[in-house]
C-alpha positions as CSV (number, residue, x, y, z in Angstrom):
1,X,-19.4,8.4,-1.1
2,X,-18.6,6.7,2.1
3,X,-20.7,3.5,3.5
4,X,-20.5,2.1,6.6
5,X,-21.0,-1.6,7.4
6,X,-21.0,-4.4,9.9
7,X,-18.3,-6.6,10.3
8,X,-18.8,-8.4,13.1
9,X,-19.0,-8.2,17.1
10,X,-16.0,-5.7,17.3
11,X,-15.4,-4.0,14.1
12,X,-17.0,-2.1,10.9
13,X,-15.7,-2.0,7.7
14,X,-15.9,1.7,5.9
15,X,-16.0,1.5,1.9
16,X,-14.5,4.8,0.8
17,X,-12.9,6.5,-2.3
18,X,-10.4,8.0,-0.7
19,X,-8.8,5.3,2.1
20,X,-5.7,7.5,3.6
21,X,-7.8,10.5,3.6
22,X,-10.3,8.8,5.6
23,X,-8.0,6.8,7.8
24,X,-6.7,10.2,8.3
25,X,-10.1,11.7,9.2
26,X,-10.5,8.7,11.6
27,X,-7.1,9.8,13.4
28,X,-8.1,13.6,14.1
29,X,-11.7,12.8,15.2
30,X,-10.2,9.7,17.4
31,X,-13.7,8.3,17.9
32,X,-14.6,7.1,21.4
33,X,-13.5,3.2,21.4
34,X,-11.3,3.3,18.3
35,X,-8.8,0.9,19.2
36,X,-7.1,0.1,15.1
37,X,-7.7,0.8,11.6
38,X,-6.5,-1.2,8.3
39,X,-6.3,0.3,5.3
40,X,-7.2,-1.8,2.3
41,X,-7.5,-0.6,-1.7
42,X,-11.0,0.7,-1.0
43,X,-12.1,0.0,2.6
44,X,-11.2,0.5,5.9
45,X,-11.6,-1.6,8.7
46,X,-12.0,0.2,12.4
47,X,-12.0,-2.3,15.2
48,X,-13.2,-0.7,18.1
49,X,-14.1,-2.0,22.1
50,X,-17.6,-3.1,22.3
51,X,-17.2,-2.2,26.5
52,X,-16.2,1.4,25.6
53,X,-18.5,2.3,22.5
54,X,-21.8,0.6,20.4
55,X,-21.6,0.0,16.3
56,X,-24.4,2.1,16.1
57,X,-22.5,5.0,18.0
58,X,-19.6,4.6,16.2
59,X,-21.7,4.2,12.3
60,X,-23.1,7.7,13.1
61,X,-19.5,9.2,14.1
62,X,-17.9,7.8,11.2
63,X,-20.5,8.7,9.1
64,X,-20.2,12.1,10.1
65,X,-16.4,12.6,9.0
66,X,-15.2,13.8,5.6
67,X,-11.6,13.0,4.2
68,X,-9.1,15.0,5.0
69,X,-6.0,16.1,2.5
70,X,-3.2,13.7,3.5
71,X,-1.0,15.0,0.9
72,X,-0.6,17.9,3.5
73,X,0.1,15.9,6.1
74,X,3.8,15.2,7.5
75,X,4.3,11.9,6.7
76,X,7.9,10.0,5.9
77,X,9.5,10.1,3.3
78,X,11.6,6.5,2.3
79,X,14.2,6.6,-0.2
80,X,15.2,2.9,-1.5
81,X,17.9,2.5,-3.6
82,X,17.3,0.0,-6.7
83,X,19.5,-2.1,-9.4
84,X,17.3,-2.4,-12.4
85,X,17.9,-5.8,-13.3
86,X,15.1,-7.4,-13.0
87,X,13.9,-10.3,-15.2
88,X,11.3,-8.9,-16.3
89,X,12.4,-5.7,-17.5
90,X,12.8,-6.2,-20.9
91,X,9.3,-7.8,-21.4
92,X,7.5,-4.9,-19.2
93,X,9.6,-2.5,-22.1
94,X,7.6,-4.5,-24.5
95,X,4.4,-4.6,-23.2
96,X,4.2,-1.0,-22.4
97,X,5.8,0.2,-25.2
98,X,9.0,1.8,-24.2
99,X,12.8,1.8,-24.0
100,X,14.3,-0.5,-21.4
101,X,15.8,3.4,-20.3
102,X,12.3,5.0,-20.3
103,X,10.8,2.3,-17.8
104,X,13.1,2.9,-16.1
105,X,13.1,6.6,-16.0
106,X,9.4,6.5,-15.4
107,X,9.3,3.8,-12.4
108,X,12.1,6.0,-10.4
109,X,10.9,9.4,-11.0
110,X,7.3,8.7,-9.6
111,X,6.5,9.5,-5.9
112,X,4.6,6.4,-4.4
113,X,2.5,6.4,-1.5
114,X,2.3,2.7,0.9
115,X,-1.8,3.1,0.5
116,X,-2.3,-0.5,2.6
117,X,-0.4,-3.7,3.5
118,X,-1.5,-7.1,2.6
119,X,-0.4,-10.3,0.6
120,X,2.8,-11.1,3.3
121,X,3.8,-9.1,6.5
122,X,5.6,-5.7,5.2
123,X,4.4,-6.5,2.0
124,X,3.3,-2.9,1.0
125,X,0.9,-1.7,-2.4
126,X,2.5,1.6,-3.3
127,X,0.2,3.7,-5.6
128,X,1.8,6.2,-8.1
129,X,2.7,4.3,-10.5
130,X,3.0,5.8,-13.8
131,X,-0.2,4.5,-16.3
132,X,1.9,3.6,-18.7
133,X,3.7,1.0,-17.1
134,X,-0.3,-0.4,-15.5
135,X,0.2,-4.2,-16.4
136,X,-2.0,-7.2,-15.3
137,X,0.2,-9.7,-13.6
138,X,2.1,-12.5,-14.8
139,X,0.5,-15.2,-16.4
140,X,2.5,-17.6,-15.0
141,X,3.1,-16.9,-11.1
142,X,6.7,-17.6,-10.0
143,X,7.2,-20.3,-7.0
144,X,9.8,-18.1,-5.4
145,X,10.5,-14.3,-5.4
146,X,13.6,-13.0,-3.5
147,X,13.5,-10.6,-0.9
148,X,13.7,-7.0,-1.7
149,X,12.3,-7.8,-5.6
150,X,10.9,-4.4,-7.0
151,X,8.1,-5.1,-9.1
152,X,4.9,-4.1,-10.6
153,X,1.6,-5.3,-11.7
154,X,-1.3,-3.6,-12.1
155,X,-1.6,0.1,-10.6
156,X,0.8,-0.9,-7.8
157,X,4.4,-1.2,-7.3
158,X,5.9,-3.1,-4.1
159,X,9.5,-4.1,-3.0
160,X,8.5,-8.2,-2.1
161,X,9.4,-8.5,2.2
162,X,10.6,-12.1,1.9
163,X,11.6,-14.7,-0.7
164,X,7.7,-16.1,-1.6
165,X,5.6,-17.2,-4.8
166,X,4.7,-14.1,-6.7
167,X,3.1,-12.9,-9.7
168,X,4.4,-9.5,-10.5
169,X,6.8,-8.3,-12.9
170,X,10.5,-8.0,-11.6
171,X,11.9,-4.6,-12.2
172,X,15.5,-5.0,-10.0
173,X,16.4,-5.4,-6.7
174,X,16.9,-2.8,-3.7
175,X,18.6,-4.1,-0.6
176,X,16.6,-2.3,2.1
177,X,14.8,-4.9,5.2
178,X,11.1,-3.8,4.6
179,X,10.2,-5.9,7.4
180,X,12.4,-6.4,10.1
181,X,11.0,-7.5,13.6
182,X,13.7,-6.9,15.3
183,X,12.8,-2.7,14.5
184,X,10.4,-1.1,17.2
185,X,8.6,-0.6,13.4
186,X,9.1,-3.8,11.4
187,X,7.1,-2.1,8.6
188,X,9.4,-0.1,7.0
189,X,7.0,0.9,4.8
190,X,3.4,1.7,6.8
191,X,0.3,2.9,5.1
192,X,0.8,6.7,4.4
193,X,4.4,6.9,3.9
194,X,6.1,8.1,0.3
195,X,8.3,6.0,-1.4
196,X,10.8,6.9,-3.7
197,X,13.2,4.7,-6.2
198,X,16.5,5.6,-7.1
């Protein structure tokens, strides 16, 4: 079910099931005034140009649209090289239940998807995780997490985009610049792109 709201002069905010399929939606229609949209876990924010379009023009367009299949969509594919290693590895084997080997086995055989961005520029929330390794965070946050940490917590995996306080669990380390602002991209890792660990 998709519900449409107010969020201020410029912009609405979309509460949907499906986020990429409706960003997705948004792209092929191209509503009249569209002018960005930023994906979240379950909304979508479309800013659009009050001098080219009205909310209540643009609420019955979007309200009109159904997701679309991104799975069939051409979208890049980022492959990211990891060193298990992390300091948290043994203790996410304990939690979950499984080998040291079989986390793992089970965090670099999923395909992830980038669904949104948030927390820290670049700092992407890849869904795919396998359920077995779902784990709330840390109860003790760390003060500093170094660049290109792979962790987990939750339903999410990321790859942390600069050294900063985090509370996730540390898998290992990959080298790749997920943000790098001297790229005509400095997101490595935009909303719809599949990640894979290796």
């Amino acid at each position: 079910m998709t519900k449409v709201l107010r969020y201020g002069r410029s912009a609405l905010l979309v509460e949907v099931d499906d986020v990429l399929g409706f960003q997705a939606a948004c792209d092929a229609a191209q509503p009249e005034g569209v002018v960005e949209l930023v994906p979240a876990a379950r909304t979508l924010l479309v800013r659009f140009d009050p001098a080219r379009t009205e909310a209540a023009s643009l609420i019955r367009s979007l309200a009109g649209l159904s997701t679309v299949d991104v799975s069939a969509r051409e979208t890049a594919t980022v492959a990211l090289p990891v060193r298990y290693d992390g300091p948290d590895l043994a203790d996410v084997a304990t939690a979950s239940g499984l080998s040291v080997e079989e986390v793992v086995r089970r965090h670099s055989s999923a395909e992830y998807t980038a669904a949104f961005c948030g927390f820290a520029p670049g700092f992407a929330y890849l869904t795919g995780l396998d359920p077995a390794l779902h784990l709330p965070r840390r109860s003790t946050p760390r003060t500093r997490v170094p660049a290109g940490a792979v962790a987990i917590a939750g339903e999410y995996s990321a790859v942390y985009p600069h050294p900063s306080p985090g509370g996730w669990h540390l898998l290992g380390h990959c080298d790749a610049q997920v943000w790098d602002v001297t790229r005509a991209q400095p997101n490595l890792l935009v909303p719809g792109t599949r990640v894979r660990f290796s």
